[in-house]
RODO-2510 file (C-alpha; in nm, 4 decimals, decimal comma):
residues 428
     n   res          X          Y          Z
     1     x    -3,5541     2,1257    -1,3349
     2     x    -3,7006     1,8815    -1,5729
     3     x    -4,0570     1,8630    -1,7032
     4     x    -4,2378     1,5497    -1,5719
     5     x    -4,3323     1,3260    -1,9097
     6     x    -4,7022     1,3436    -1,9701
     7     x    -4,7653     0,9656    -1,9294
     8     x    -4,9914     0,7944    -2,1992
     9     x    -5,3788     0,6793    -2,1472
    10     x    -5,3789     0,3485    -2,0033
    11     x    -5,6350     0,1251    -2,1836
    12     x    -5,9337     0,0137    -1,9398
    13     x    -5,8342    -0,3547    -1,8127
    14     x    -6,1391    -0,5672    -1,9337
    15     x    -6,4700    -0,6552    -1,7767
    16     x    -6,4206    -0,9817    -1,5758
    17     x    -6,5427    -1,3142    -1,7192
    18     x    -6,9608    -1,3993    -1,6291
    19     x    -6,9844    -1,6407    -1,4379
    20     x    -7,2381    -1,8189    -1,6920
    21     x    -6,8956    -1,8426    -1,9282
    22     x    -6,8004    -2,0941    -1,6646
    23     x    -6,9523    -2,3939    -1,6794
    24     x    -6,6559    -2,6442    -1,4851
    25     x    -6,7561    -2,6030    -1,0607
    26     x    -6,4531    -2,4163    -0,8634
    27     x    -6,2495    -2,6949    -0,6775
    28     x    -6,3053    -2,6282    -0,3119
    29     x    -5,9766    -2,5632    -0,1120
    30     x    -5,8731    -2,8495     0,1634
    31     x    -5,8736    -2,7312     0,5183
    32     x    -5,4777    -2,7367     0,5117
    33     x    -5,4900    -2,5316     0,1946
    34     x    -5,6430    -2,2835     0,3824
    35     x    -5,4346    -2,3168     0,6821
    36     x    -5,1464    -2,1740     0,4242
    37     x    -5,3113    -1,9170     0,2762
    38     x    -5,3838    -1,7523     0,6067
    39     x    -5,0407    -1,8365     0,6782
    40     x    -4,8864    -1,6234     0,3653
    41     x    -4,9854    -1,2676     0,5015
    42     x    -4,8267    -1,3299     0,8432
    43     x    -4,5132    -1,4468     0,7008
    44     x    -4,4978    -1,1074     0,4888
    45     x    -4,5971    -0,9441     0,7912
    46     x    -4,3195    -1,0532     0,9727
    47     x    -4,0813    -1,0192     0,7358
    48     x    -4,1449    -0,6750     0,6988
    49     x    -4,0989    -0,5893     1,0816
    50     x    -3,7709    -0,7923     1,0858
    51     x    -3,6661    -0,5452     0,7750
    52     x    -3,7820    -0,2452     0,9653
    53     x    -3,5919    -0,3306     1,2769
    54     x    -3,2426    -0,3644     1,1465
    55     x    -3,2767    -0,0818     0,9162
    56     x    -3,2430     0,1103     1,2110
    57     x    -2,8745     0,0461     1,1812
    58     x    -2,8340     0,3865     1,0141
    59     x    -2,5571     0,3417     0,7436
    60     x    -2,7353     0,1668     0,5362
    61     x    -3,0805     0,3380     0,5137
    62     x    -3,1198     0,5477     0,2120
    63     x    -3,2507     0,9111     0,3662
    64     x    -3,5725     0,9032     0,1266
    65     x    -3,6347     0,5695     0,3891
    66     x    -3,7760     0,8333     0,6102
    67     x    -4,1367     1,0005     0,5696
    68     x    -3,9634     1,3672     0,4827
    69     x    -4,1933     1,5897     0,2660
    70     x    -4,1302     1,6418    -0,0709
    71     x    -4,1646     1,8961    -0,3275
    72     x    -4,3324     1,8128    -0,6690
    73     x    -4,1172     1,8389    -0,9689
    74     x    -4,1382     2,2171    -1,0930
    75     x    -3,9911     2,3963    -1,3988
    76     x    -3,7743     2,6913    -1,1801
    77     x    -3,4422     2,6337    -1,1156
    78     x    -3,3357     2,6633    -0,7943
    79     x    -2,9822     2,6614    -0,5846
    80     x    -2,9435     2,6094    -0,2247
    81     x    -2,6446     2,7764    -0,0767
    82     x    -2,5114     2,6382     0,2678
    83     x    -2,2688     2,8219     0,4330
    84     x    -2,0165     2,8098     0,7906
    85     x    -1,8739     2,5695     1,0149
    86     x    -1,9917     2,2049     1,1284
    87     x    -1,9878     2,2439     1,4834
    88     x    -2,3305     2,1090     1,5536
    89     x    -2,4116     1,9512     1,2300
    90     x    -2,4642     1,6240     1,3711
    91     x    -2,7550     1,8167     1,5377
    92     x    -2,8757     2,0507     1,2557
    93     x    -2,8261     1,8327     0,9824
    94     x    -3,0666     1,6258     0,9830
    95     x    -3,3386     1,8854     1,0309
    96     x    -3,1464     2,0943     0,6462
    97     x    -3,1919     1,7440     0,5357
    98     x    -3,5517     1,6961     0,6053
    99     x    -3,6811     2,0552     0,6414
   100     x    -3,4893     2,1795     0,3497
   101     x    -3,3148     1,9993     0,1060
   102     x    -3,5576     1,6912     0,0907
   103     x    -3,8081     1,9659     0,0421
   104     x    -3,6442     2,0390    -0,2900
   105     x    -3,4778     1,7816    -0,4295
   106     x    -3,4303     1,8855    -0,7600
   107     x    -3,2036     2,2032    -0,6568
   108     x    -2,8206     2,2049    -0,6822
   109     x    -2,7019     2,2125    -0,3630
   110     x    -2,3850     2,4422    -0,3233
   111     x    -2,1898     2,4171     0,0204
   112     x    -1,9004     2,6519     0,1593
   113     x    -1,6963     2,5793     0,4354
   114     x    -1,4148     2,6092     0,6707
   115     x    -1,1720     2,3485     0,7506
   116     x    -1,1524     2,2437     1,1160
   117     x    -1,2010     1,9095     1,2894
   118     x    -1,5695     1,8996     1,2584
   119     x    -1,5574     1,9111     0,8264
   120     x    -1,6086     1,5376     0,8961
   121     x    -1,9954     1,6049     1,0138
   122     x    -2,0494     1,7484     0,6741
   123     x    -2,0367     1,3419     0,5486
   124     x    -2,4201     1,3573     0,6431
   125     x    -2,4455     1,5348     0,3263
   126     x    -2,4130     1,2468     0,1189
   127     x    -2,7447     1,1682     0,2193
   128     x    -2,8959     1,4919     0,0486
   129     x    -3,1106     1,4668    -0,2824
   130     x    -2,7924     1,6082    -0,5022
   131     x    -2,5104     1,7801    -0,4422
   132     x    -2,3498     1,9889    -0,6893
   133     x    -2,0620     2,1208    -0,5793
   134     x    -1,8641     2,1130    -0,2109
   135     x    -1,6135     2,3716    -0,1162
   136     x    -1,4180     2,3222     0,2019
   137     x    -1,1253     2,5747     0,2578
   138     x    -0,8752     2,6092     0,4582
   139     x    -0,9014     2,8967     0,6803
   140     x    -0,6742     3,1886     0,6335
   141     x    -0,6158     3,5243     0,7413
   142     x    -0,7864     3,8222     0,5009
   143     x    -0,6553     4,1777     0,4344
   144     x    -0,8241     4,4190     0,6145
   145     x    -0,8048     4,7293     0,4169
   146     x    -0,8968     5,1000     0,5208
   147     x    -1,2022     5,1328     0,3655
   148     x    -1,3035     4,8157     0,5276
   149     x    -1,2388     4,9249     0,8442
   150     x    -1,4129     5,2708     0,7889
   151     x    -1,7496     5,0899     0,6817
   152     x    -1,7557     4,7881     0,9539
   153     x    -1,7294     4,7437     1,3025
   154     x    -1,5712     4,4997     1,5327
   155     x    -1,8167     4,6124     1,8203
   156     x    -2,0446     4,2798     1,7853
   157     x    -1,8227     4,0657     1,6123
   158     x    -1,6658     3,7908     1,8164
   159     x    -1,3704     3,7329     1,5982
   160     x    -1,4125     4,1587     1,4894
   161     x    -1,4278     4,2918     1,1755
   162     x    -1,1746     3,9780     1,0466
   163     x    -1,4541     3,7796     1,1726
   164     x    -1,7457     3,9710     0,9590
   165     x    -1,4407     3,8877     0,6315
   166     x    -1,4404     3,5562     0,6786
   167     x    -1,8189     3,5467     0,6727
   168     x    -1,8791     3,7696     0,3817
   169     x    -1,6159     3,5548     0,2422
   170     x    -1,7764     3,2546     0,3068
   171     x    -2,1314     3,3545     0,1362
   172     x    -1,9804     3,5021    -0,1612
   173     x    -1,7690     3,2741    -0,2678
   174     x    -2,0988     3,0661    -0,2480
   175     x    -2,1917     3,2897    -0,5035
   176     x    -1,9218     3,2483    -0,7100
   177     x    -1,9835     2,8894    -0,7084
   178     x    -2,3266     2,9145    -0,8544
   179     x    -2,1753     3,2042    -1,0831
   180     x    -1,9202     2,9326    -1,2190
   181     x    -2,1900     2,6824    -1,2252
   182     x    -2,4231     2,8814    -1,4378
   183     x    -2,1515     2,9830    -1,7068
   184     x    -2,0595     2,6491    -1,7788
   185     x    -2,3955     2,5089    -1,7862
   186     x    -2,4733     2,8453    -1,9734
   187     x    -2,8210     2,9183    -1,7747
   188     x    -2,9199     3,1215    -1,4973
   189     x    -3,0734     3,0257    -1,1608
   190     x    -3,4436     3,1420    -1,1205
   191     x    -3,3959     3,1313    -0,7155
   192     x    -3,1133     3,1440    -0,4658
   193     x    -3,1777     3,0547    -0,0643
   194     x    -2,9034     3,0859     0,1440
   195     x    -2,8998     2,9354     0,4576
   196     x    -2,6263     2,8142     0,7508
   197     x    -2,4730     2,5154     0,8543
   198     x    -2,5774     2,5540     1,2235
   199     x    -2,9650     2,6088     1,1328
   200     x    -3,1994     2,3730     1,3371
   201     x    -3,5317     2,3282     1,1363
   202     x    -3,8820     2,2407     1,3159
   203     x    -4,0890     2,3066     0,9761
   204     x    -4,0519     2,3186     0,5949
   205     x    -3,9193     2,5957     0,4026
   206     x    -4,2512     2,7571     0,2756
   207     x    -4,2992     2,8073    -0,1330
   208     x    -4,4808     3,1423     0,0199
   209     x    -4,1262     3,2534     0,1024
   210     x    -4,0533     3,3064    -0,2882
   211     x    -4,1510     3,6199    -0,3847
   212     x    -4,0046     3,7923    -0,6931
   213     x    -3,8445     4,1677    -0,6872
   214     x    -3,8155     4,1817    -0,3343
   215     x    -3,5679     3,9857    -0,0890
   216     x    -3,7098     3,7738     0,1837
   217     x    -3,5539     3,7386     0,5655
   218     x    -3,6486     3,5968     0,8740
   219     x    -3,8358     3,8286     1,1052
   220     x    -3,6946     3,9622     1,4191
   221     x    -3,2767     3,9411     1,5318
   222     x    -3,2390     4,2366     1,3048
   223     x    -2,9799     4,3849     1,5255
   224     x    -2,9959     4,7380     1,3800
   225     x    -3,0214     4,6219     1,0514
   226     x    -3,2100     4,2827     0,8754
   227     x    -3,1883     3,9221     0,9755
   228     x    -2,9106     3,7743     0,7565
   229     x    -2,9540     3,4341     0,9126
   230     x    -3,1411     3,2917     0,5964
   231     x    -3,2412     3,4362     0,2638
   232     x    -3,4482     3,3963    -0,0547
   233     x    -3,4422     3,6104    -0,3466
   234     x    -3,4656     3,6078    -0,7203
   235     x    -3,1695     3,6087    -0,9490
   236     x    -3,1174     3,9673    -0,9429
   237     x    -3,2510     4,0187    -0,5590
   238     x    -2,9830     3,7253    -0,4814
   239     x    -2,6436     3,9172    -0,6712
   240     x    -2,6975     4,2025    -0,4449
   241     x    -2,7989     4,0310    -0,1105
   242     x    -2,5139     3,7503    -0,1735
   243     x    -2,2476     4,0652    -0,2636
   244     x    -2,1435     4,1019     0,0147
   245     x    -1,7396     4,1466    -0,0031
   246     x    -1,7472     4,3198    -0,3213
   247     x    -2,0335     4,5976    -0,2182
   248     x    -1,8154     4,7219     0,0568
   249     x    -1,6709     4,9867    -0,1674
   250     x    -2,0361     5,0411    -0,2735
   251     x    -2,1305     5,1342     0,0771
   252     x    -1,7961     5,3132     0,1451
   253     x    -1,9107     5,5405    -0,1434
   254     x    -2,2462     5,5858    -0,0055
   255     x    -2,1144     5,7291     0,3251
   256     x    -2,2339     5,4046     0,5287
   257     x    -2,0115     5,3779     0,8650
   258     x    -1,9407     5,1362     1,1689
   259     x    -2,1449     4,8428     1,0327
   260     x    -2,1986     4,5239     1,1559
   261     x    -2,3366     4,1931     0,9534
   262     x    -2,6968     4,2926     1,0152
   263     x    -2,6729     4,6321     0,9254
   264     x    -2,4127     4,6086     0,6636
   265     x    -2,7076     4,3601     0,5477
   266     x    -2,9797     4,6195     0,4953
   267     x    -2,7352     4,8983     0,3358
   268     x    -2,6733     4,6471     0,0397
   269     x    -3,0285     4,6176     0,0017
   270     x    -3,0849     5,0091    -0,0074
   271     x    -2,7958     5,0686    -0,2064
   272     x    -2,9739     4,8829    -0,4917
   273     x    -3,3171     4,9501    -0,4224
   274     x    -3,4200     4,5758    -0,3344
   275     x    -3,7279     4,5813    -0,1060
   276     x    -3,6834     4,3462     0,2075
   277     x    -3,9745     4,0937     0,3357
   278     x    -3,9730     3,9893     0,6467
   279     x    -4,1612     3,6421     0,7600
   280     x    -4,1923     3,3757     1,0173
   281     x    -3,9271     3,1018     0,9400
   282     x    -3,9161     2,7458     1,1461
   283     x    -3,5696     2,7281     1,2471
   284     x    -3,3368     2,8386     1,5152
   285     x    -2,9123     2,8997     1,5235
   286     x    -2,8028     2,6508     1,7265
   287     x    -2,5330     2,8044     1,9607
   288     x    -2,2583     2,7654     2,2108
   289     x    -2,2306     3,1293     2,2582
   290     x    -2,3263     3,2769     2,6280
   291     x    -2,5630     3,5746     2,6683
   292     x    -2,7190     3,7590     2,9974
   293     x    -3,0067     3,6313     3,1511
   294     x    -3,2514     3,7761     3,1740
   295     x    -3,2228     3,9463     2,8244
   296     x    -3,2432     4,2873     2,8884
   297     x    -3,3208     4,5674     2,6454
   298     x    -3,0428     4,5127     2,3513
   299     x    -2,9884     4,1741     2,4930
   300     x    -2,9767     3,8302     2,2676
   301     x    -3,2328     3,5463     2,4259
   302     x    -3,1279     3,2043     2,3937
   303     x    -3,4870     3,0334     2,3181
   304     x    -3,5005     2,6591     2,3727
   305     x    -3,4752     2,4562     2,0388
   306     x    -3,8415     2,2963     2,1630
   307     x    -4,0087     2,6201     2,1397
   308     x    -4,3326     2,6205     1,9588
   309     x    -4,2323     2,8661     1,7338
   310     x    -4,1702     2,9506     1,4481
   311     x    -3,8419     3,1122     1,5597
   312     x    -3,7187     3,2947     1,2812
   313     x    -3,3650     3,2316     1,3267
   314     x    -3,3373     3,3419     1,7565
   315     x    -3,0083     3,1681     1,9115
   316     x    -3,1254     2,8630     2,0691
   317     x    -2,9866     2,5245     2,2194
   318     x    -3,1167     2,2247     2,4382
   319     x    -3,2012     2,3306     2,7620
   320     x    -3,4494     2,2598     3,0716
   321     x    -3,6737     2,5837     2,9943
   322     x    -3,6496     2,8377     3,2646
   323     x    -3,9060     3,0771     3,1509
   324     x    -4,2506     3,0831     2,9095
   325     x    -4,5880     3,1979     2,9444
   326     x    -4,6378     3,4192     3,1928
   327     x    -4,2497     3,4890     3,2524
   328     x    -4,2596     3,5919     2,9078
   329     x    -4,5122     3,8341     2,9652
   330     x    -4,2601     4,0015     3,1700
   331     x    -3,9509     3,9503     3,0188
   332     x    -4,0509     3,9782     2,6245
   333     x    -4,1572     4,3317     2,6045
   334     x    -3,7873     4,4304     2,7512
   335     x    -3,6105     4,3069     2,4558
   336     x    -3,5525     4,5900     2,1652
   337     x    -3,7574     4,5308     1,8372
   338     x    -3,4412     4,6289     1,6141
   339     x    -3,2052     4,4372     1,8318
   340     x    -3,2342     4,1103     1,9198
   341     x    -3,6158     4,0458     1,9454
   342     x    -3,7886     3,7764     1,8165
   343     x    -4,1743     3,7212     1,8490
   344     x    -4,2855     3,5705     2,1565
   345     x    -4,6561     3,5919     2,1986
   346     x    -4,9161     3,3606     2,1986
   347     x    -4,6332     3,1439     2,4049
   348     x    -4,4233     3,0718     2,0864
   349     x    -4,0855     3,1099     2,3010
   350     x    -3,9418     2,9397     2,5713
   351     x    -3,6430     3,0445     2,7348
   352     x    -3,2907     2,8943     2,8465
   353     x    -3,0432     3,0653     3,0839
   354     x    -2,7757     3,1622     2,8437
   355     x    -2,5397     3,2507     3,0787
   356     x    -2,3619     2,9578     3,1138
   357     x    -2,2531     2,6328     2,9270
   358     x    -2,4784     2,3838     2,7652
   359     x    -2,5692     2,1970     3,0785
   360     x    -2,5175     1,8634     3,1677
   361     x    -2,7584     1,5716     2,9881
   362     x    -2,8002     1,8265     2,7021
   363     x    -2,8319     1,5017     2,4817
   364     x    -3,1467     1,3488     2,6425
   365     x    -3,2740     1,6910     2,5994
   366     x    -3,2170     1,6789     2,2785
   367     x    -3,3388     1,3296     2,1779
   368     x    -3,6806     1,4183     2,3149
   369     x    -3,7162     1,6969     2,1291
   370     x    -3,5764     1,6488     1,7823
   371     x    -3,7363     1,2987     1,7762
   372     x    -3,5901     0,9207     1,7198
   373     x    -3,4193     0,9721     1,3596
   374     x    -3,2096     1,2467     1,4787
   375     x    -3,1038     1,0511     1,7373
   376     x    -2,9832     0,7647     1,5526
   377     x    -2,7978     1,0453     1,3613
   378     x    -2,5818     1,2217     1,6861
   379     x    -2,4937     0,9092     1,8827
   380     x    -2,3720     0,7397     1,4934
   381     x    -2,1931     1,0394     1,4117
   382     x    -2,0197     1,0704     1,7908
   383     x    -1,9570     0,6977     1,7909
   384     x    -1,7898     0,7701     1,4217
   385     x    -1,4376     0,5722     1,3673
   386     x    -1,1703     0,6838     1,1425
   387     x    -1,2246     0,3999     0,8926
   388     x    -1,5875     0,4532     0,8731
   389     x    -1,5132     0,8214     0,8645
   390     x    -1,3438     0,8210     0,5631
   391     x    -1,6058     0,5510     0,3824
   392     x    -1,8920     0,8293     0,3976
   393     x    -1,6455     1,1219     0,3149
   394     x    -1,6027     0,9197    -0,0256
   395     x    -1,9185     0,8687    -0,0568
   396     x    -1,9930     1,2154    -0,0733
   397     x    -1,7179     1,3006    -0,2748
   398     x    -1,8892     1,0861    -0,5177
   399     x    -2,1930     1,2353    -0,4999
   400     x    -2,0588     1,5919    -0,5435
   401     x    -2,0381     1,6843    -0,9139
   402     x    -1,7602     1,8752    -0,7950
   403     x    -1,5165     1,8652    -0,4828
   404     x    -1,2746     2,1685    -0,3881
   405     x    -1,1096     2,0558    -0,0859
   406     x    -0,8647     1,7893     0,1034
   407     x    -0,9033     1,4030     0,0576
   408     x    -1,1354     1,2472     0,2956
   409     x    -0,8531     1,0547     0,5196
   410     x    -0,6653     1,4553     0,5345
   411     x    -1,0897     1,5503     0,6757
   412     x    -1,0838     1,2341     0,9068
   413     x    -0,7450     1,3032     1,0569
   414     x    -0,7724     1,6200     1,1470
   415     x    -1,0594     1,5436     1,3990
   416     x    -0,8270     1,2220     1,5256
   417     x    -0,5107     1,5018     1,5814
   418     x    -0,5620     1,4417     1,9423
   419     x    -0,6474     1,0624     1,9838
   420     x    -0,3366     0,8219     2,0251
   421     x    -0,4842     0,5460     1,7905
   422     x    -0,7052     0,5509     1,4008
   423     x    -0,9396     0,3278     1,6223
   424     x    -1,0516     0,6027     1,8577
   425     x    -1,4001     0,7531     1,7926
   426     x    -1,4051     1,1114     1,7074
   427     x    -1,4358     1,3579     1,9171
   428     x    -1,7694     1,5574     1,8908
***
């Protein structure tokens, strides 16, 4: 971060002129004279509308076009680590962009990724304040070693314990990014936040949230363990949270068994004596996964992404709500506090039925909720051509100081593997 320069004293402008230092009379203006100057403000006036209006063709509005809040310049440095696949970020991306990064613009932005056909969402990012370095890899399988298996579980993975690898994967070598980052630009971070790709944000990230010697997380989803869908810690609070591939053996050693991501979580925490914090975050995981409803006691509610809130990271998609207020009443209390609870009181959730598919007209949904700019954003990126593809893949190459991953026409292709012709739009 860089100090703001303290700007000079301006000299007073001075006094206006008597009017006894005049003694020549003011001509007086003709009526069409007038006519004109009435005229000029209308002209601007119009002008200015007729600007507005075809800005709204999306490509070429610069983000800061948009009334996002904005941090003030600070001394701390600070690096934002975004991590997982691009399923949804035509959805969720916007709301990082606003809620998050445009929040700080003066971090280093540091993004991890999988290869798939959605990398090409991850263009959006071009649009971020700075963006220091993009890593997009292509998905392999990991060793799975015996003490691996001895500490983790496969019992709420989707993808089992390969599944918890390729996520610990994923945020450490995050880590290593910032590691590399620091050693070349021989400083250290102040603050880390870590967050995912398919977080929706309703609110800003809260300066509150930084608190030094302990680790903060979301409240609630704790699943046995802590939340580990976003989190902010200090230099040292951040090695140990962000570990965590390389404290397996660590937790091996300190007889931890049958762990899943939550609770794996927590044990690197105790292991080195970090104190957790838990508070209320504005965002929500934006899902495709199907759960029971009605929750039941270690059951996982799907919340609706226009939930009051704050939602602290619950699973959530557009939905007609089928439950809030007083079906909460009922239905809340059920749901385990160390499983997969979130707070629902004072009518800050609203429910979907999670048992089955996003349902049909989920975009309308959507629209109305997330609000006119995020709009724009999903029907540009699902109307998205190859050529056009490509265009804001290099730009974003550009803006990264440093790319570690295919070209942009290998990105653009691979969501086009299944259309006949380059002039197809990509499927979303």
């Amino acid at each position: 971060m860089h100090k703001h320069p303290t700007e000079a004293p301006q000299k007073a402008p001075p006094p206006p002129p008597s009017p006894a230092a005049h003694d020549t009379k003011k001509p007086i203006p003709s009526q069409g004279a007038r006519y004109v100057t009435l005229l000029y403000p209308l002209i601007f006036f119009f002008l200015f509308i007729t600007i507005l209006v075809s800005s709204l063709n999306y490509e070429t509005v610069p983000w800061n076009f948009f009334p996002f809040p904005s941090a003030k310049s600070s001394n701390p440095r600070v690096a934002i680590c975004l991590v997982g696949g691009a399923r949804r970020f035509e959805l969720t991306g916007p709301s990082i962009l606003e809620h998050v990064l445009n929040v700080f613009p003066e971090a280093d932005l540091f993004v991890h990724s999988n290869l798939d056909e959605n990398s090409f969402k991850l263009g959006l990012l071009r649009l971020a304040p700075r963006v220091t370095e993009m890593r997009i890899r292509r998905p392999a399988m990991l060793p799975e070693t015996r003490q691996q298996k001895r500490v983790l579980t496969k019992s709420f993975s989707p993808n089992g314990i390969q599944g918890l690898l390729q996520y610990f994967d994923l945020v450490e070598g995050c880590l290593d990014m910032i590691r590399e980052q620091e050693t070349q630009g021989r400083f250290k971070y102040d603050w880390i936040v870590r967050t995912r790709v398919d977080g929706y944000w309703t609110g800003p990230l809260d300066l509150e949230a930084f608190k030094p010697g302990s680790y903060v997380v979301p409240e609630g989803c704790r699943f046995g363990g802590l939340n580990d869908r976003l989190g902010i810690g200090d230099r040292n609070t951040s090695e140990a949270a962000l570990s965590r591939l390389s404290l397996l053996p660590q937790l091996d050693e300190a007889g931890f068994r049958d762990l899943d991501s939550e609770t794996a979580f927590r044990a690197q925490l105790i292991v080195n004596n970090i104190p957790p914090v838990e508070l209320r975050f504005p965002f929500c995981i934006l899902s495709d996964r199907q759960y029971d409803y009605p929750p039941v006691r270690f059951g996982v509610p799907v919340t609706s992404m226009g939930s009051p809130g704050p939602l602290s990271g619950a699973k959530c998609r557009p939905c007609t709500v089928v439950c809030k207020d007083e079906c909460m009443e009922q239905i809340g209390p059920r749901v385990n506090e160390m499983w997969g609870w979130t707070e629902w009181r004072n009518g800050s959730m609203e429910l979907c039925n999670g048992s089955q598919p996003w349902e049909e007209g989920w975009e309308k949904i959507f629209d109305n909720v997330a609000g006119k700019v995020a709009a724009i954003v999903r029907r540009r990126v699902k109307n998205t051509k190859f050529d056009e593809c490509v265009k804001e893949m290099d730009c974003l190459r550009k803006k990264a100081e440093k790319w570690n991953g295919p070209d942009s026409a290998e990105i653009c292709n691979l969501a086009l593997l299944n259309t006949p012709s380059r002039t197809r739009k990509l499927p979303v």
